[in-house]
C-alpha atoms as one frame of an Amber mdcrd trajectory, in Angstrom:
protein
 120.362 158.397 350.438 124.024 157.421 352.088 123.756 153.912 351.091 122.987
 155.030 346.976 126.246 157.819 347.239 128.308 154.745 349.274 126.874 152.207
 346.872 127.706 154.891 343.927 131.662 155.164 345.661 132.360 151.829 345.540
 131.062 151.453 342.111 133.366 153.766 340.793 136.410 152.743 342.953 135.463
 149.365 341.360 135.452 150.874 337.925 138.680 152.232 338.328 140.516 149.337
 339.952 138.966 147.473 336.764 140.848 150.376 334.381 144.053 150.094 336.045
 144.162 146.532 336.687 143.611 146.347 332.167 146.038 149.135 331.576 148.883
 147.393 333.442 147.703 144.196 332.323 148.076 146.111 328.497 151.726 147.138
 329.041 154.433 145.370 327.960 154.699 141.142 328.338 153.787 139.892 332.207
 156.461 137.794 331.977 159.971 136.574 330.231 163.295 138.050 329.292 164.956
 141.785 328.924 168.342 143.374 328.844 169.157 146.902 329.367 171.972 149.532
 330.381 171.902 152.769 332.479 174.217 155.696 333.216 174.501 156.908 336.441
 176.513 159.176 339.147 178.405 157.007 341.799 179.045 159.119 345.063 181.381
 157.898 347.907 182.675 159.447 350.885 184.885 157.221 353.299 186.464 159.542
 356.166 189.666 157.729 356.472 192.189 155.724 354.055 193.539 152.681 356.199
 197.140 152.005 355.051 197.678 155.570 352.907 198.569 157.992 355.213 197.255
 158.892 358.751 197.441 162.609 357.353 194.975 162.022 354.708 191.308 162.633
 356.281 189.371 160.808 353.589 187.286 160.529 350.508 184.413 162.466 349.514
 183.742 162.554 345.166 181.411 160.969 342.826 182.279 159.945 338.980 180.491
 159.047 336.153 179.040 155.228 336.902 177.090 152.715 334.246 175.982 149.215
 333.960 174.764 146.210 331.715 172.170 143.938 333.101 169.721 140.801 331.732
 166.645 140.054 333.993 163.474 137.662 333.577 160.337 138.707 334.691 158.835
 135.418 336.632 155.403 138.231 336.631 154.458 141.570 336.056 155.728 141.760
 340.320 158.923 139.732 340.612 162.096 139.786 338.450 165.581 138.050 339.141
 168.429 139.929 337.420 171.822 139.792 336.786 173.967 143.031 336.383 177.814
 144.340 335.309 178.391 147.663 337.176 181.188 149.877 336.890 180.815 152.894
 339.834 183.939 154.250 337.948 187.135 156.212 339.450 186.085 159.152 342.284
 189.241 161.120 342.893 189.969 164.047 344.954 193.165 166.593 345.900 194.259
 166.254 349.452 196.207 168.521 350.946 198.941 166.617 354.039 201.225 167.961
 356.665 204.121 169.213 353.574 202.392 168.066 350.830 199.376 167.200 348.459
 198.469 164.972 345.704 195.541 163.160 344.644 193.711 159.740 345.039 191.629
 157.667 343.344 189.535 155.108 344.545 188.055 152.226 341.122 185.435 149.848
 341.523 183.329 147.635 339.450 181.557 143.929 339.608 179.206 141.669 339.143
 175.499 142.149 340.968 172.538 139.547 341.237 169.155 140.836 342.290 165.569
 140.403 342.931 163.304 142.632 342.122 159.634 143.566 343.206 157.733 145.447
 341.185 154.192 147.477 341.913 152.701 148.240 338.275 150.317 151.182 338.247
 148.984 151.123 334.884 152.517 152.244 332.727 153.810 153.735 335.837 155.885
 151.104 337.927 157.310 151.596 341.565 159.618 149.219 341.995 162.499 148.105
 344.721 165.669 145.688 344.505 167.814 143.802 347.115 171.308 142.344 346.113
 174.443 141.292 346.498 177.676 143.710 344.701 180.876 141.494 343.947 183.654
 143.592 343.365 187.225 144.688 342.771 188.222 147.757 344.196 191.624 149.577
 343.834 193.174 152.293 345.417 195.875 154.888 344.769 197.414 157.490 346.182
 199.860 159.562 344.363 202.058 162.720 345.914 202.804 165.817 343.979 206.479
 165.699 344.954 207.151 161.944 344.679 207.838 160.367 341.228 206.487 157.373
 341.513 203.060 156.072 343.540 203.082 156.025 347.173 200.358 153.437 347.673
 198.116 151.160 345.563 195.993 148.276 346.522 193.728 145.949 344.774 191.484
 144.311 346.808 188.195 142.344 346.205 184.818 142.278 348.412 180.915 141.591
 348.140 178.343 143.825 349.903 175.030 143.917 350.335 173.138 146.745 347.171
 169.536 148.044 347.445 167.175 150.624 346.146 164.071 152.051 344.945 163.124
 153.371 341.393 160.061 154.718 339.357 159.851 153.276 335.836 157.557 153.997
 332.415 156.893 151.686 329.688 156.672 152.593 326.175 155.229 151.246 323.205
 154.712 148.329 325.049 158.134 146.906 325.746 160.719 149.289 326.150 161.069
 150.603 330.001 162.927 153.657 331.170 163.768 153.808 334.991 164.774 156.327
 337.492 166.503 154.663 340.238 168.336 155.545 343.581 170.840 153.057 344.987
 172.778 152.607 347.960 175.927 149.681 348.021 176.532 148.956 351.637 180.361
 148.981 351.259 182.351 148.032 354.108 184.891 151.063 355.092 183.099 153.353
 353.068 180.681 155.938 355.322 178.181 156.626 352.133 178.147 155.162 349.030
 175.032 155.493 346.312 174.378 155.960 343.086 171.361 157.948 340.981 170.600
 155.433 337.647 169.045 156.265 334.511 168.682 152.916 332.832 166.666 151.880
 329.748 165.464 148.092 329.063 163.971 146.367 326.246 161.222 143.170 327.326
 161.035 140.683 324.542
């Protein structure tokens, strides 16, 4: 009697590997080219300024973030992508010894990434590894001064990674959730939550 329920199990776990294995294989092209855009929130927090003021603790804000990007899909697991992001401008008051102001800290770049992909029929689980080249700039302005206290503009390139959950519709186009963290050097935190949208020819 165990051996006809086991035998009965694996029959239907069979069954359903079978359905999912056809309903990925039914959604959207395995493999080939796509270009997309998302809008995102950028958050940073960096707990001191080096070269602003020693009275001025930090940064902690987040601002409005997007990008453009063009992949190609080697499979439905593995795609290499290219992406423009712009994190935006996070500003915040600060309050020194006799005085306050505000700073703002801008960055944007150019990212290349793989990424691995899990399908589960339209549902996708997916993670990326890259590398952010960017231009940063920095400025701090006081209330009571006229004219800026500090700027900088520097360039860098950190590693980016994440994790995101997409769904395919009608085949081609694919809307992802995605969570991202940019390993910036002097920053304590930096991530960003993506909405992005693609379109697989």
């Amino acid at each position: 009697m165990q051996i006809v329920v086991m035998t009965r199990v694996l029959a239907a776990a069979a069954l359903m590997l079978l359905a999912a294995e056809k309903a990925s294989a039914e959604v959207g092209n395995e493999s080939g080219l796509y270009v997309g855009g998302g809008v995102g929130q950028f958050n940073l927090e960096i707990d001191g300024l080096d070269g602003v003021d020693e009275a001025i603790d930090g940064l902690d804000a987040d601002d409005t973030a997007w990008k453009a990007f063009v992949g190609w899909r080697l499979n439905r697991y593995l795609s290499l992508e290219a992406a423009y992001v712009d994190f935006g401008g996070p500003e915040d008051d600060f309050t020194a010894t006799g005085s306050s102001g505000d700073y703002r800290v801008e960055l944007s770049g150019f990212a290349p990434y793989v990424v691995v992909t899990a399908p589960l029929g339209p549902v996708e689980v997916s993670g990326r590894l890259g590398y952010y080249f960017y231009d940063v700039e920095t400025r701090a302005d006081f209330d009571d001064i006229t004219q800026d206290v500090f700027t900088s503009d520097d360039s860098g390139e950190d590693l980016v990674y994440g994790v995101g959950v997409g769904l395919t519709l009608f085949e081609r186009l694919n809307a992802r959730l995605e969570y991202e963290i940019v390993d910036l050097e002097g920053a304590d935190d930096a991530n960003a939550f993506w909405l992005s949208g693609s379109w697989r020819f």
